[in-house]
N, C-alpha and C positions, 0 to 999 in steps of 0.2 A: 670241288669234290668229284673223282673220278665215279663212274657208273659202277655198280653195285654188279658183280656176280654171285648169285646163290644157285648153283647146280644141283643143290640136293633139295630144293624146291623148284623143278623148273614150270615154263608157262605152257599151255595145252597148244598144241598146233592150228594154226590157222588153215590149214589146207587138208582137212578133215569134210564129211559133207556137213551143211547148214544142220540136218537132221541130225546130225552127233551134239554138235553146238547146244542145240535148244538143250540139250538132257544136263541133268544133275550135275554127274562127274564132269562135265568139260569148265565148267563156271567154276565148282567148287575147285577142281585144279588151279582154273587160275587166281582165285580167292586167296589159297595160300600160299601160292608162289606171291603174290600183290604183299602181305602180310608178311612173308621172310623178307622179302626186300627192302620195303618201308622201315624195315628195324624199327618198329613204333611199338613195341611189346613192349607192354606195361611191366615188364621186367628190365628192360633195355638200359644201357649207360648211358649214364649224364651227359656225353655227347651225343646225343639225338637230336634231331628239329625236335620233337615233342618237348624234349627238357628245357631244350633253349625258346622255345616258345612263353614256356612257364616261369621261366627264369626270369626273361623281360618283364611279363606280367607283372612279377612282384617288385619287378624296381619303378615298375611306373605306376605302381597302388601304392608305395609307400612300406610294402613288406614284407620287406626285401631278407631271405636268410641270413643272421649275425654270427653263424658259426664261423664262417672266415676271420669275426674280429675277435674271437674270444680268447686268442691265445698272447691279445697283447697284454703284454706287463713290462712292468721296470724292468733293467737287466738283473737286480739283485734277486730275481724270480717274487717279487713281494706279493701280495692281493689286493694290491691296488685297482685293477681290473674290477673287483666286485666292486666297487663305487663307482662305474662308468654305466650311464646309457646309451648300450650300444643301437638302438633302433634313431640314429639320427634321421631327421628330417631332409633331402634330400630335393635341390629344385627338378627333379625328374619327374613327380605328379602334377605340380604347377605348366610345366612344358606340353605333357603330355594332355593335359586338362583344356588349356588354351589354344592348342594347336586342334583339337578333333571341333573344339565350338568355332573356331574359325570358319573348318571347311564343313561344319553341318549347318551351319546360318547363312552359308551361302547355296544359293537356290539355281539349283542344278536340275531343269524342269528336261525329261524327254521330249522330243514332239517329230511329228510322221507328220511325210508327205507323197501324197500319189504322184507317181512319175509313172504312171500307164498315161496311154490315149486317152483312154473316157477321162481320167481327170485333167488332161490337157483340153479337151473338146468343149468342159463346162466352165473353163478357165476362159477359153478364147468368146463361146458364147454369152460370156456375159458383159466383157469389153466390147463385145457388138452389140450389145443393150445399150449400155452406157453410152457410148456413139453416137448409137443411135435416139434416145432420151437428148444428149447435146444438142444435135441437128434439128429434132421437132420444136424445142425450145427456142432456141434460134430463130428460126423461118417461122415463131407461131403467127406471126399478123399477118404472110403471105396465109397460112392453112387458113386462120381462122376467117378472112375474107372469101377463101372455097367450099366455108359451109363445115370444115370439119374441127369438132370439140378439143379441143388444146387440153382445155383446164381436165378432164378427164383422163385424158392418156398422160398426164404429167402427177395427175395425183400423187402424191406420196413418193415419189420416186426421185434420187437424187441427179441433178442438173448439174454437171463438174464442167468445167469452160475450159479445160487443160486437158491433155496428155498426159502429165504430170500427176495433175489432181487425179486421174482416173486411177493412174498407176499404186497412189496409193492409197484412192480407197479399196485398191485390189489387195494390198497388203496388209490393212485393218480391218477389214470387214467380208472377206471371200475365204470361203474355203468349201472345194470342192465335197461332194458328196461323200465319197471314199474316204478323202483325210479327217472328215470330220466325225464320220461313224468310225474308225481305225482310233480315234485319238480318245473320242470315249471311253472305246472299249480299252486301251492302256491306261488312261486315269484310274479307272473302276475298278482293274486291276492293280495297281499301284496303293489304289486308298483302302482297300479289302485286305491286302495284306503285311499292314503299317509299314508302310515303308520309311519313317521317320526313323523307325527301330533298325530296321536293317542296316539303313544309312550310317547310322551312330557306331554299331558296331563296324560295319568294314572299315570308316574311320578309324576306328581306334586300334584292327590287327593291322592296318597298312602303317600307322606312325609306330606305334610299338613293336609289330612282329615282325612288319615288309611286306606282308603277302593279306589277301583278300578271297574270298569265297562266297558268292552265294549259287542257290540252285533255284531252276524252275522247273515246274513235274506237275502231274495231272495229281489227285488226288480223289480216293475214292469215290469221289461225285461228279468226278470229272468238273473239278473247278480248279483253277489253274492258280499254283500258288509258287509265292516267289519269297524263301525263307534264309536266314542267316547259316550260315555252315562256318562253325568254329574252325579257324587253322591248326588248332591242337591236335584235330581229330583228321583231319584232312590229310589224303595219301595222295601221289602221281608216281609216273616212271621217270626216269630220267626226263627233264623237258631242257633247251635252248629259247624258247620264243616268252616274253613274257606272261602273254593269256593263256599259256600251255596250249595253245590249238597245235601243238607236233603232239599232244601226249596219247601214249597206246591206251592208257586206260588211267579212270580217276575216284576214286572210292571216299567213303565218311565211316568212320569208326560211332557207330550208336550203341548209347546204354538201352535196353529196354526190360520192363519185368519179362515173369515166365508168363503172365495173362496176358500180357499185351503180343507177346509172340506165337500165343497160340489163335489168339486173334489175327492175326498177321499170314500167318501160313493156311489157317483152315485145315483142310483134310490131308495138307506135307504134314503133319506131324500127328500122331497120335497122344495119347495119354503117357503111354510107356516112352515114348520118346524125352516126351518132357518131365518127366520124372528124371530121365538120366542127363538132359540136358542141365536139371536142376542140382542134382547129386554132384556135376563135374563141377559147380561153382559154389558150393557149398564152403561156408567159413573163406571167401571170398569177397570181393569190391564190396564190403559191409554186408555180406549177407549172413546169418547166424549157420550156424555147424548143424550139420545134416541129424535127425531123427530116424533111427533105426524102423521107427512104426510106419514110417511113411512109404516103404520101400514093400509094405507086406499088401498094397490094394492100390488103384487109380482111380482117379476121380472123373469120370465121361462129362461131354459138355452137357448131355441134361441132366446131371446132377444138383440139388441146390445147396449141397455144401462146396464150399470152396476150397482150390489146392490150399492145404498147409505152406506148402512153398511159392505158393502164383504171385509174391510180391519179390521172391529172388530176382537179381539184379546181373544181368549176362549183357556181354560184348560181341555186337555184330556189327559187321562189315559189309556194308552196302557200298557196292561194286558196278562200276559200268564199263565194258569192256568191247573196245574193238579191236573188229576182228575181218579181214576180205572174203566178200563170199562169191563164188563164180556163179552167175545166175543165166540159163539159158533159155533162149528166146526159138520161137519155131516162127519161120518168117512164110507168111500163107496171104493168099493172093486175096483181095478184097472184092466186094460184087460189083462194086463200081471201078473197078480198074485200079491199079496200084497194087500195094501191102500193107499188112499189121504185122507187127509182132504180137506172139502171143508166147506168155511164159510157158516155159514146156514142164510138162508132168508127168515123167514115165518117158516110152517110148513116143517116137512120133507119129500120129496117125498119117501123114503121106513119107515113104520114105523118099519119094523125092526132093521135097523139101529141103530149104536150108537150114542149117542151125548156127544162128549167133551165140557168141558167149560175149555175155558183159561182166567186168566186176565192179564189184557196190559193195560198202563200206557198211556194214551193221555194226549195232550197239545192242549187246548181251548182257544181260543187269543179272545179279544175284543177289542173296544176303545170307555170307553164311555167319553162321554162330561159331565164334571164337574160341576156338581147340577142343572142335570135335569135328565129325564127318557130317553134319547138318547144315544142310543148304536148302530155303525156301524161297516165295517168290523169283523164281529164275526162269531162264528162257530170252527167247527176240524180245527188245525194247521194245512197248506199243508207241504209235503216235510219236517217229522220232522223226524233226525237221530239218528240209533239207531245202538249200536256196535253188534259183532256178536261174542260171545261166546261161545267155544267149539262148531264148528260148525250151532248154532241157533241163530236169533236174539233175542237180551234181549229184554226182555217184558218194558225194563224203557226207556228211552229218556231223552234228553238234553232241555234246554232251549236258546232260540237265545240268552238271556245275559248270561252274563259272567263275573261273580263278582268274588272278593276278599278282604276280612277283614282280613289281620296278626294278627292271637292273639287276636282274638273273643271269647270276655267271657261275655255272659248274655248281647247279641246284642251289645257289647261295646269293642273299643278300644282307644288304643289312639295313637296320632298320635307323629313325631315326635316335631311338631308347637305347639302341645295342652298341651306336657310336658314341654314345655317354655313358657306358658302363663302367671301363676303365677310370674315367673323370668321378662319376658320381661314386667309386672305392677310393677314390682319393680324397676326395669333399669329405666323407666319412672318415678317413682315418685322421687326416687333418682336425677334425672334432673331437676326436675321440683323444689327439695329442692335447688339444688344448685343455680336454679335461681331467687328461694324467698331468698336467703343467700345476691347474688349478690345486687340484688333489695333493701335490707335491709341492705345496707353495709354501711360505710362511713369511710369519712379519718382520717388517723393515728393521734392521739392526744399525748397531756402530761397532767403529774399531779405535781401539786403545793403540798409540804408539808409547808402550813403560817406558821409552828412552826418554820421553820429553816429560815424567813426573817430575822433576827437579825444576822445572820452567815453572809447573802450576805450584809446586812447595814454595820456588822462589817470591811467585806473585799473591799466593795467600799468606804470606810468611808460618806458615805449619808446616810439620814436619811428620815424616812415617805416613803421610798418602799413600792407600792403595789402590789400585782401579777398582775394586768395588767400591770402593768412599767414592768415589769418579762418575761411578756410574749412577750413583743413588744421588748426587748432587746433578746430573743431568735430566734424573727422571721427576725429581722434585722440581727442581729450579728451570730448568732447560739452559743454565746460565753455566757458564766454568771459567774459570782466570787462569789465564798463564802470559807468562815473562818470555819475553824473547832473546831476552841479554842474560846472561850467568850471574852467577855474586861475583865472578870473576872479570865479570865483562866482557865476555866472548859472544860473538852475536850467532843467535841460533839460528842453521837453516831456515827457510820460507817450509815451513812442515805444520800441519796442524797435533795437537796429540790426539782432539777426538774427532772422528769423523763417520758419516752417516754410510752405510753400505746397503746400496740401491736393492730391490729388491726385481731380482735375477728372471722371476717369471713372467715378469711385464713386458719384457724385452721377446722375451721366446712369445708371449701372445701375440704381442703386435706383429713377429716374423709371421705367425701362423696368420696373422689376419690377412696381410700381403702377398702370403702363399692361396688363401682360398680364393681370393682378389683374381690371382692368376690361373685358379682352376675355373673358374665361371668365363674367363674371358678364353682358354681353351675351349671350352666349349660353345660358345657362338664360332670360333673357328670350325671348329669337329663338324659343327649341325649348316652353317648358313644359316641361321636365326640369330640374329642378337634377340637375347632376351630384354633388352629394353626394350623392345615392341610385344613382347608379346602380352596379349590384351589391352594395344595403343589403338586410339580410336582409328576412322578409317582413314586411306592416304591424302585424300585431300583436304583435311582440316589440319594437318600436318607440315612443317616447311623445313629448310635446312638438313642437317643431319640426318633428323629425327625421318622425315620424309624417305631419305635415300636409305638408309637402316631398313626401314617398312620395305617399300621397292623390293630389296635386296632378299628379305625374309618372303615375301610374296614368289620372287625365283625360285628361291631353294626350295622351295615346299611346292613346285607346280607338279610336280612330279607325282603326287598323291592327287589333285584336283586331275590330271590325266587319268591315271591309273579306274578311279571312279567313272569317269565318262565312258571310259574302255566298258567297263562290266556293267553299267547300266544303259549303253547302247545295243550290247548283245541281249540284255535280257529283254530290251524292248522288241527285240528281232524277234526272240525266240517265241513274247508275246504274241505277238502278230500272228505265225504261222501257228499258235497253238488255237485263239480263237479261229481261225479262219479251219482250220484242222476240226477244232470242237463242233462245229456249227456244220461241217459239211460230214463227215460222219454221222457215226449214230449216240456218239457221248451225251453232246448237250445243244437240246434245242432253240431253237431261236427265241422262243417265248419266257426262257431263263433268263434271258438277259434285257429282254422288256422291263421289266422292274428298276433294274441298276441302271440303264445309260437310256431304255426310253423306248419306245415301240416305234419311232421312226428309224431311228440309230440300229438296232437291231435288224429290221427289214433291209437297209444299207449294207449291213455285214451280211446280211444271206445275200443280195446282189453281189457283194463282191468276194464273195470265197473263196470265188477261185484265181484268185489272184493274188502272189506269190509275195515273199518278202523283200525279194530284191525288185518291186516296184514300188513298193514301199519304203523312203528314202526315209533313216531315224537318224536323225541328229539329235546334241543334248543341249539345249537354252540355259544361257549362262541370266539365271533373274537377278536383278541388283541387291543389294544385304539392304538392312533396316536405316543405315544412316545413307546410303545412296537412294533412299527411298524416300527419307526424310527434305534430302535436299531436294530431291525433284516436287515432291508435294509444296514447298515451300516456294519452288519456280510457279507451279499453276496457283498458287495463292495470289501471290504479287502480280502475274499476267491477269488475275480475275479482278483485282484491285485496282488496275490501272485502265481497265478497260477494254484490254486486245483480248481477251478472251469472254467467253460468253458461259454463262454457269453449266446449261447443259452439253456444251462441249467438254469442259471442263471433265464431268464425269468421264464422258470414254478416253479422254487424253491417261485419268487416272489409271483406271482400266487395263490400257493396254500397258500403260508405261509399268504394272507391277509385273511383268514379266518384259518387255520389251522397251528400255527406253528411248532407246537409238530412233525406234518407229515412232514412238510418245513424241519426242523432238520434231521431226517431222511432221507430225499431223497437228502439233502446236503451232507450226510456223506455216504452215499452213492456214489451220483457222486464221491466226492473226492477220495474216496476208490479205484475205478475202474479208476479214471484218474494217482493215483499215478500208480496204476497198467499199464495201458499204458504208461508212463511216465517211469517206469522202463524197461517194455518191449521195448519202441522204446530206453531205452540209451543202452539195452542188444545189440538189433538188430543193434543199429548206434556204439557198442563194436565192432559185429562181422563182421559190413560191412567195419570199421577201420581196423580191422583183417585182412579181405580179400582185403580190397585196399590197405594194407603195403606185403602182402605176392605177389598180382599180381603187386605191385610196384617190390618189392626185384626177383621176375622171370624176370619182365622185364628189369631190370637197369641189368641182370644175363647175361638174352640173348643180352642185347645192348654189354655187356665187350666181351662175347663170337663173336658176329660181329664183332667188334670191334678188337680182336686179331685176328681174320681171314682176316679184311681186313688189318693188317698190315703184318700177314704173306703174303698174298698176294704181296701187295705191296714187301714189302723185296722179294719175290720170283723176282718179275718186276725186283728189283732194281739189283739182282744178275745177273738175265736173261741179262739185260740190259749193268751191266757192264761187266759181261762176253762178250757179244758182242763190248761195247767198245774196250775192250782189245786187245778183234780178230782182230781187224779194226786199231786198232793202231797198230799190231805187223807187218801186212803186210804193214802196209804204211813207219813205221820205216826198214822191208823190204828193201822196195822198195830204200828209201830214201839212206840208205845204200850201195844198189848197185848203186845208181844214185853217190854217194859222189865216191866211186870205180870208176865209170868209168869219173869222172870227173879228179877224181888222175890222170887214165892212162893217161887222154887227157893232162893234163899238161906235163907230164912229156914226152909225144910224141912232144908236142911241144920244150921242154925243146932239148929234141933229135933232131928235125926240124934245132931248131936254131943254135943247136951246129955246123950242118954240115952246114948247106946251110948260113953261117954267113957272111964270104965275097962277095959273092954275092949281099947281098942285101948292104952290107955297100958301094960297086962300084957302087951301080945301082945309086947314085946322089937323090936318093929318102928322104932322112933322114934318119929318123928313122923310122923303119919298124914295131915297133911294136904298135899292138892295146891300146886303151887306156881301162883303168879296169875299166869298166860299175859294179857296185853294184848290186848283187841278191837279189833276195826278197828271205825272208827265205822262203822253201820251195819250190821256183822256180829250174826248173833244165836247165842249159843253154842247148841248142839246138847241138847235138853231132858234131864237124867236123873233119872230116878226113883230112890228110894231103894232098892229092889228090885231094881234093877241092880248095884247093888255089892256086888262077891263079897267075903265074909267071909276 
């Protein structure tokens, strides 16, 4: 689409002073030159972006306008049509449905990193920790024999033996001071202004419309908000680039009541103002037809009745608009030698001095109220950010929107809805035939050949058959006879008489069904989606075909996953420079932001305020979906099952891996690495503690045998000792016993002698017999010794 000329709205001159600029008429000028050219009047023809915006819309809700179908009928002009459902069902919401969850459940995280010095300095000082931690650890039995404590300066602190290892605990567990108060402060931001919602919606103008918008802007509290901007309402000038960064200026069409814009302007607008700002829209965008009474008094803001009209409904155009301003510099010598510039204000107080001129790019906002001469909030952009280029800020600026067109050619693209539009009027009317088919159908019949009645007369033998007797014997019977030979005997054609006529609308459905057949498969051509993928699990549980279809629909659609990263890297830029903006001004203090991200985090963002966005490197982290999620969690399961892993590893592996798995891989094969390594080291050391509890077994069990023969030499010594003393003890008592038996001999045998002599004696003494009776010895006993001389006569 060529660039638009409207000369009878032109745009106000840039080379005007700055001081004309800030005023009413220079903004409202360009307000509605912006407004004639956008051709987005709510009057405007069906050819607009606005219409065609809306148009899409309704084919990818499902409802979609049917007046295009309503003029189909038979050719006979019948009313057939009233019996058709023209709001057919259409796979254009199913498309559009599964294609926005695709790319909102994939997790598209921002994240900042400091590429200043100070955060190189605390990068390199901490691998000189770690290092240094290695080498103490190492050499500790040389320290610890010079007196100095190891186990203190090692406490708690991590011992990596690698390079490697160091490397990436830098990568999981370091982050500069700067990136980590900056990253904060973008979460905080991010989660304060739902950003799941925004997300959803740019999804769904980029697949449905082509194009995408959000904005970020201070808001009266100075908290930085980062909100949806409908493409319906969405203006630019001619743009070539797709983020529109060539556009002169970029605006949003808002509804707002008449309360809310007299809140909005404050003392731009009076009573009477808004009275006639109310009157102009009167019986308008839904507001009821104006009241003569209302027009006889006004209502002041300390009033406590309210306007009769303060809920009327008006259209303004919020506008931001650049513009070159020539800014001059008085270059003045400094007390320590050199110069400053200092911006000039009037004439120059030395006229010797030089004067520079620079130019610098401002951004002029306005909002005016749609078809009147009322412009509010207007003037210089406050607070507008600008990057800092090899040390200086760029002379250009950003705009609080933040658009994206994929594949902007001469203000046009198209979307993925708007290349099935053609397809899904086809689908429809292909529906709408099959229901004029249906509608138009009727039941299966036959045909009568009269020439062959004489066959069926011949073979019934009757006579005066009609085809109605023909046809009542078909419906009764299903049965009919005929003759194929004549009474003549002519043999009849191979010809039926009755015969069945197919019914004609089965034929035209099944065409139809193989026509819709080839409108669905047009359209995976059209889009690069086969819709057999869409809502197919992820690629990898996938093979064959099925796999390369997925692949393929993943291609065609990256173009929307860019476009996204594009507008959500700029916003995080824009973040950056608005806190660091917020915080060094006078908007918003540092103690706001204690609460959200933390009173350390905060103190860090007042350290580094003044440090720009281009040290601030934003890129966008691609997080894995839920079933990439699944299979990783089900990798640290089985690794904690088998042993390579340790439980509380385990956790930070989880950790990181929901945002970064590539690093999770990594620091898994890792632990493993170093736990097989303990693993071999504790089976080494539980080798050599086996070693040494079999060898102080085998000394012990050595020295028990060695006691062990000593106490039997012992003993045997006892037993020798002992029985050599028995021995002793028996030889004197065998001794003794000895002499006892000797002298018991003699005693007998003195008796023996006794008796012999003194034998008559006792045999006269009248006594009997004189001798003793033999008492029994106890073995061992020794009788008591007597001598002959003892016994009395």
């Amino acid at each position: 689409m060529a660039e638009k000329k409207n000369p009878q709205s032109p745009f106000p001159s840039d080379f005007v002073p700055q001081s004309s600029k800030k005023k009413a008429e220079w903004i409202k000028q360009a307000c509605k030159a912006a407004h004639a050219y956008s051709n987005l009047q709510f009057t405007s023809s069906t050819d607009s972006e606005r219409r065609k915006y809306i148009t899409l819309r309704k084919y990818a809700s499902g409802s979609y306008d049917v007046s295009k179908f309503e003029n189909l009928s038979s050719g006979r002009g019948n009313t057939t049509k009233n019996n058709l459902n023209l709001q057919i069902a259409t796979p254009l919401p199913s498309i559009k449905e599964n294609l926005v969850g695709q790319f909102e459940n994939m997790g598209l995280k921002p994240k900042v990193k400091c590429l200043s010095p100070q955060g190189t300095t605390q990068y390199d000082d901490k691998i000189m920790q770690l290092k240094a931690i290695r080498m103490v650890a190492k050499r500790a039995p040389e320290l610890q024999q010079a007196g100095i404590d190891v186990e203190s300066k090692l406490d708690g602190k991590p011992v990596l033996k690698t390079d490697e290892e160091i490397d990436l605990y830098m990568e999981t567990n370091f982050k500069d001071d700067y990136t980590a108060a900056m990253q904060a402060a973008i979460d905080f931001v991010f989660e304060a202004n739902n950003s799941p919602y925004f997300k959803r919606k740019f999804f769904e103008d980029i697949v449905v419309c082509g194009k995408g918008v959000l904005k970020a802007e201070f808001d009266e509290n100075f908290d930085i908000r980062i909100r949806y901007v409908d493409v319906v309402n969405h203006i630019s000038d001619f743009v070539k680039n797709d983020d529109f960064s060539d556009a002169k200026y970029q605006g949003e069409y808002i509804e707002m009541s008449i309360d809310e814009l007299a809140e909005l302007a404050g003392e731009q607008l009076n009573d009477e103002d808004l009275s006639k700002i109310a009157q102009s829209v009167a019986g308008k965008n839904g507001n009821s037809d104006w009241v003569n009474s209302w027009g006889t008094r006004y209502y002041p803001a300390n009033s406590t009745e309210e306007r009769p009209y303060g809920r009327f409904k008006v259209n303004v155009l919020d506008l931001e608009y650049k513009s070159v301003d020539k800014i001059k510099y008085e270059k003045k010598k400094a007390k320590g030698g050199g110069f400053y510039l200092d911006k000039l204000k009037g004439k120059p107080k030395n006229p010797d001095n030089e004067i520079i001129e620079k130019k610098l790019i401002n951004i002029y906002k306005g909002k005016w109220i749609v078809g009147t001469d009322y412009v509010v909030d207007y003037g210089l952009k406050e607070n507008m950010t600008r990057e800092m280029i090899n040390g200086n800020y760029s002379a250009d600026t950003d705009f609080g929107f933040i658009a994206f067109a994929p594949d902007i050619y001469e203000m046009r693209n198209s979307s993925i809805i708007e290349k099935l539009i053609g397809l899904a009027d086809a689908y429809i009317l292909t529906n709408l035939k099959a229901q004029t088919i249906i509608a138009k159908s009727r039941t299966q019949g036959i045909r009568i050949d009269v020439s062959m009645l004489g066959a069926i007369t011949n073979a019934l033998g009757e006579k005066n058959i009609k085809p109605k007797d023909l046809i009542s014997m078909m419906e009764e019977t299903s049965t009919y006879y005929y003759s194929s030979i004549t009474e003549k005997g002519t043999v009849l054609p191979n010809n039926m008489p009755i015969s069945e006529v197919p019914e004609s609308s089965m034929m035209g459905l099944q065409a139809l069904a193989g026509h819709e057949q080839g409108i669905l498969r047009a359209m995976e051509f059209a889009t690069g989606v086969p819709l057999s993928t869409i809502g197919a699990p992820d690629v990898d549980t996938l093979v064959g075909l099925q796999r390369a279809a997925t692949d393929n629909r993943n291609n065609a659609t990256r173009y929307i996953t860019n476009a996204y990263k594009n507008v959500i890297s700029r916003v995080s830029k824009n973040i950056t420079l608005m806190v660091q903006d917020s915080i060094a001004g006078e908007g918003k203090k540092i103690d706001d932001y204690k609460m959200s991200i933390g009173e350390f985090s905060a103190n860090l963002l007042d350290f580094t305020k003044n440090l720009t966005s281009v040290q601030f490197g934003i890129f966008i982290d691609v997080l894995p979906d839920a079933v990439e999620q699944q299979n990783f969690l089900d990798s640290v399961n089985r690794a904690i099952q088998t042993g390579s892993v340790k439980q509380s590893q385990a956790m930070k592996i989880i950790r990181i891996g929901r945002e970064n798995p590539e690093l999770a891989e990594k620091l898994m094969l890792n632990f493993e690495k170093n736990n097989l390594e303990e693993q071999q080291q504790s089976a080494q050391m539980a080798a050599q503690a086996q070693a040494q509890a079999n060898a102080q077994a085998a000394q012990l069990a050595e020295q028990a045998r060695q006691q062990t023969l000593q106490m039997e030499y012992q003993l045997k010594s006892q037993y020798l000792q002992l029985e050599y003393q028995l021995k002793g003890g028996m030889s004197q008592q065998d001794h003794r016993e000895d002499v006892n038996l000797e002298l018991v001999k003699g005693d007998i045998k003195a008796e023996h002698i006794e008796l012999a002599t003194g034998n008559d004696e006792k045999t006269n003494s009248g006594d009997g017999d004189l001798r003793k009776s033999s008492v029994p010895r106890e073995a061992g006993q020794v009788e008591p010794r007597v001598f002959p001389s003892e016994v009395k006569a």
